[in-house]
N, C-alpha and C positions, 0 to 999 in steps of 0.2 A: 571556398564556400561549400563544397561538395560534403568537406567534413564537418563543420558546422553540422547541417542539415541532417547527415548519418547520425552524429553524436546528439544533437536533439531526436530523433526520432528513435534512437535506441531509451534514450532516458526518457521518453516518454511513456515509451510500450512498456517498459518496466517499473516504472512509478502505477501507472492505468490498470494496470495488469494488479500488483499484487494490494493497490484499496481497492479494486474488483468492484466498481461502484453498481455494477449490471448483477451480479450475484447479491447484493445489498439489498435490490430492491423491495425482494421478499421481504426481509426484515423490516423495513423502513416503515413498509404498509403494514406488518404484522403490531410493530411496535405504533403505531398513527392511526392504529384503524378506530379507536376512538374518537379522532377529530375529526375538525370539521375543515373543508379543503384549503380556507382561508391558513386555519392554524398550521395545516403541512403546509405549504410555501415560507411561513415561516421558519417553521420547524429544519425542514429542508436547510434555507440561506444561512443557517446560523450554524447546521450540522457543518458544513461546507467550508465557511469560513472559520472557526474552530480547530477543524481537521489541516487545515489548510496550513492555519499558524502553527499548530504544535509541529508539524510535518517541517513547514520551512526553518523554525526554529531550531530541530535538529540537523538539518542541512548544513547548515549556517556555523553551528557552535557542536556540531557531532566531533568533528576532530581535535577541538579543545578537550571534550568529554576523555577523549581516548587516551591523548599524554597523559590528563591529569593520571589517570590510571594505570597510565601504562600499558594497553594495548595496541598492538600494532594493527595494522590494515588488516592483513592476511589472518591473523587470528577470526577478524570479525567477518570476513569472506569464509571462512569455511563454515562455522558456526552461524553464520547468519543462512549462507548457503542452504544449510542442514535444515533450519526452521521454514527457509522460503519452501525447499520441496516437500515439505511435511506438509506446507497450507496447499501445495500446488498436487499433491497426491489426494486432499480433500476434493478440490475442487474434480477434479478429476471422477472421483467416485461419488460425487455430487453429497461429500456430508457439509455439516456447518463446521468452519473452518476452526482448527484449537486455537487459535491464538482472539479468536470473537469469542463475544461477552457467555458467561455462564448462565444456566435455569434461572441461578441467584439474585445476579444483576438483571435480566429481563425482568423478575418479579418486580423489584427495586423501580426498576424504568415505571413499572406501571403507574408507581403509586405517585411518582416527582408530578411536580407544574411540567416543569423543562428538560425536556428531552435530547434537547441536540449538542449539549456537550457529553454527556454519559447516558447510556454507554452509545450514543451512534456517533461522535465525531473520534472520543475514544471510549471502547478500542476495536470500533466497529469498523470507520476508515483510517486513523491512524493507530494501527499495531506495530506491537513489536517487527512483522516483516517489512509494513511499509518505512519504518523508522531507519531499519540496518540498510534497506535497499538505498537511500537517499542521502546516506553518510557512504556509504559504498563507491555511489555514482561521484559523490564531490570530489572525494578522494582521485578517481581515474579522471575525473573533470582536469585536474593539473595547472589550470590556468583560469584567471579573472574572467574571460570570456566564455569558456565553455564551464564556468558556474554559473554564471547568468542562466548558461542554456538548461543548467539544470532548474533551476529556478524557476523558469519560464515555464518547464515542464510540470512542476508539481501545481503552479497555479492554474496551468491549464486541466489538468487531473482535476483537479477541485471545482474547478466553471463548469465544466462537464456533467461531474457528481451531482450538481445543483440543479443542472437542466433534466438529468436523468431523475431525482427524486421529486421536483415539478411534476415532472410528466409519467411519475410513477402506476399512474392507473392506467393512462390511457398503455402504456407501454407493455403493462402485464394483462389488458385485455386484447392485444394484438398479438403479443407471441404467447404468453399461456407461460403455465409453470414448465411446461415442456420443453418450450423456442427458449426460455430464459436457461434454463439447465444445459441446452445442448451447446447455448455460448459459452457458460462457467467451464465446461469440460473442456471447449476450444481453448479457450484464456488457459486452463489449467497447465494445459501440455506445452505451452509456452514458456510458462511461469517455470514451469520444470525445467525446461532446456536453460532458461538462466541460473538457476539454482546451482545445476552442475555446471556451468560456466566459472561461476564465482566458485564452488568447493575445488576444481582445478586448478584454478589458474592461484589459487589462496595453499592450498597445500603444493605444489610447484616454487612459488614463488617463498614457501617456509623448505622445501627443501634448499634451496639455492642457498637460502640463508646460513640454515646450520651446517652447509658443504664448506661453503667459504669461512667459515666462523671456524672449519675442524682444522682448515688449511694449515 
């Protein structure tokens, strides 16, 4: 049971971590600040579940994706690795992260009815890092049971998200743009240490490959 629980609570810090739903906040309110609080609850539940699906969906059918194309694990461990500390060097230095929406797409957001599938569920919580990170996790998941746990993990990321954009005012009027920035920085440096977790153990495990391959 002991592993169970590690291997959920690793796959969760690292799904939680890089949709950064506490760094979003900003956004959430910046891109909402014209409605009225009925409509953010909505807005919110729908960002959530949205994100939620596209996220589980590549969980789910990520490793089909890969045969069909012919990439292996470790390819997308180092290169995904590469993208997670580029977001995790953002958050870090407290900018908007590259792989979130452009000038272009916020203008766009302004002008839609519906907001919560573009760009806040993508590619605001499900980006490209949150995508590699959860194909990544199945992959080392290995077994029916601890994909579950992955699973479980992204749903709960997402329940979370929801309670967090609910409670998005009260939240940014008790810690300030300040308490929110100094969490993003913490989250960051975490985010980082898994990044070069996955570009190790992904180039390691490509060396072993072409060692034995030369044999």
């Amino acid at each position: 049971m002991d592993a169970f629980y590690l291997f959920f609570t690793q796959a969760f810090i690292a799904v939680f971590i890089i949709v950064d739903p506490v760094a979003n906040i900003m956004v959430f309110l910046s891109l909402t600040e014209d409605r009225s609080t009925g409509e953010r609850k909505l807005i919110s539940g729908k960002a959530a579940v949205f994100g939620c699906i596209v996220i589980l969906g590549f969980a789910i059918f990520g490793n089909f994706i890969l045969s069909f194309f012919n990439i292996t694990i470790d390819s997308l461990r180092v290169i995904g690795g590469i993208l997670i500390l580029a977001i995790a060097m953002d958050m870090l230095y407290g900018r908007l992260s590259r792989e979130g929406y452009t000038p272009e797409e916020a203008l766009e957001s302004g002008v839609r009815e519906d907001i919560a599938f573009f760009p806040l569920a993508v590619p605001m919580l499900a980006g490209p890092g949150a995508i590699t990170t959860v194909v990544i996790l199945m992959e080392a998941a290995g077994s029916f049971a601890f994909d579950i746990l992955v699973l479980a993990a992204i749903i709960l990321t997402f329940f979370i998200t929801w309670i967090l954009f609910v409670t998005s005012e009260k939240i940014h009027h008790l810690l300030g743009v300040t308490g929110l920035r100094v969490i993003t920085r913490m989250m960051g440096l975490i985010l980082g240490a898994i990044a070069v977790q996955f570009i190790t153990t992904g180039l390691w495990n490509i060396y072993l490959s072409l060692s034995a391959g030369g044999v």
